[in-house]
N, C-alpha and C positions, 0 to 999 in steps of 0.2 A: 660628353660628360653629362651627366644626370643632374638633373636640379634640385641641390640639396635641400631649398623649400617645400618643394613636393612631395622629396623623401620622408622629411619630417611630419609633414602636413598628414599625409599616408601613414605614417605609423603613429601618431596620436588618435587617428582617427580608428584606427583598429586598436588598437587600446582602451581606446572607447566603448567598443562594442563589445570586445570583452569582456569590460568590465563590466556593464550593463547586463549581458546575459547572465556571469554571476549572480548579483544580486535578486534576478530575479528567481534563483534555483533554492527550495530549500531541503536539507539531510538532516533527518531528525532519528537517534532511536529512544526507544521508550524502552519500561522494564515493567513489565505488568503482573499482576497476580489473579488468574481466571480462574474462573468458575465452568469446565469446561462440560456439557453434558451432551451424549450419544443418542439416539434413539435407531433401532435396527428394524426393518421390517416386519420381523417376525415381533415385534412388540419388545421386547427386551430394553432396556436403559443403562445407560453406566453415567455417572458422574466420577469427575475428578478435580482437584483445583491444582494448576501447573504455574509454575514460572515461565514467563516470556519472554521473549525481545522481539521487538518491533523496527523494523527498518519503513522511515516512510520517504521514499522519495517525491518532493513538489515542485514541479516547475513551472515557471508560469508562463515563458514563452519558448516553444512552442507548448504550449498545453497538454501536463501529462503529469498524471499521478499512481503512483505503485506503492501498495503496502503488502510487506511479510510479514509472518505473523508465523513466530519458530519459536519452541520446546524443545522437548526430548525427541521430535517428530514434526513436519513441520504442520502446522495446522490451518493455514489456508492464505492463499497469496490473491491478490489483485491489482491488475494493472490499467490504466484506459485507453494503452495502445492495440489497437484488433491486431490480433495474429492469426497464424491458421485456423487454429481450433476454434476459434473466439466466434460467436456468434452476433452478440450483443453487448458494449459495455456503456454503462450509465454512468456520467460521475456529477452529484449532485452537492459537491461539497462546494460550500461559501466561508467565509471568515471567520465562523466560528464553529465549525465541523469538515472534519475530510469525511466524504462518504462517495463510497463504490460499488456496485453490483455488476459483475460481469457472470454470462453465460456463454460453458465451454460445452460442444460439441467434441464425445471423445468418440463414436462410430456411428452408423445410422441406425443400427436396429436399435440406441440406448433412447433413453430422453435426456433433454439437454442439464448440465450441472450448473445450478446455481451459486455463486461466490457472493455474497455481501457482506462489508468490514463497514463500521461508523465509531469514529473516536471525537467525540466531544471535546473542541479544544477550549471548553469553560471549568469542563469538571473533569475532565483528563479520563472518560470510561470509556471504554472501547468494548463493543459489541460486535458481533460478527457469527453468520449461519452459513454456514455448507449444506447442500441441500443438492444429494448424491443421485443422479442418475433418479431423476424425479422422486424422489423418497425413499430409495433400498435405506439409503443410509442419511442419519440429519444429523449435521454436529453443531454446537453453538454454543458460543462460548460471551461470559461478562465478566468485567472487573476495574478496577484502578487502574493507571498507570501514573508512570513519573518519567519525566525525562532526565535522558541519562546525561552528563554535560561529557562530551567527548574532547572537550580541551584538557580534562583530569585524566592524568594514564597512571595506574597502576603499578605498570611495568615497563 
């Protein structure tokens, strides 16, 4: 027979650690209102100002940060975990700003695509350039955000 100390001992202790890893994770979304603007090789420009949502995933042990950044279309994602394609990711964000730049690798004859997202968690802007296969295409986008409270459900 098993020693029911142990038993217990063993699952408070993981209890523990679970709960531990929780808290160190945070799920945030935002709702933002951009200011988004194009620039094409051939010189041309588009502006537009879109509605967003923002998903930011933070975690702090094992260390890793992912932001979406979804419209009508999505408008540019980064993560600091390397995958295949992933080149390089930098994640420079501290306490008072998440900030990411990854470069994806999408075949060899291109040049690499740059991602950078930075949302200010003082004044809630969020900034962010895609910077396509070394300049055919540059998107870049500014604006507000609010956080959304996902304990309020609608439906």
């Amino acid at each position: 027979m098993k020693n029911p100390f142990l038993l217990r001992s063993t699952f408070l202790l993981m209890a523990c650690l679970a709960i531990s890893s929780i808290s160190y994770a945070e799920d945030l979304k935002l709702q933002c209102e951009l200011q988004i603007s194009r620039a094409f090789i051939s010189g041309q420009t588009e502006k537009e100002t879109v509605n967003a949502t923002v998903e930011i995933t933070d975690l702090k042990e094992p260390k890793y940060l992912a932001i979406f950044v979804d419209a009508a279309e999505p408008l540019i994602s980064v993560a600091s975990r390397l995958r295949a394609n992933v080149v390089k990711a930098m994640n420079w964000s501290d306490d008072s700003k998440w900030e990411l730049q990854v470069e994806t690798k999408e075949a060899e004859k291109y040049p690499n695509t740059t991602n950078s997202v930075r949302i200010d968690r003082n004044t809630g802007v969020l900034t962010f350039q895609r910077i396509f296969r070394g300049g055919e295409l540059v998107t870049s986008g500014v604006g507000p955000c609010t956080k959304v409270n996902m304990a309020l459900k609608k439906f």
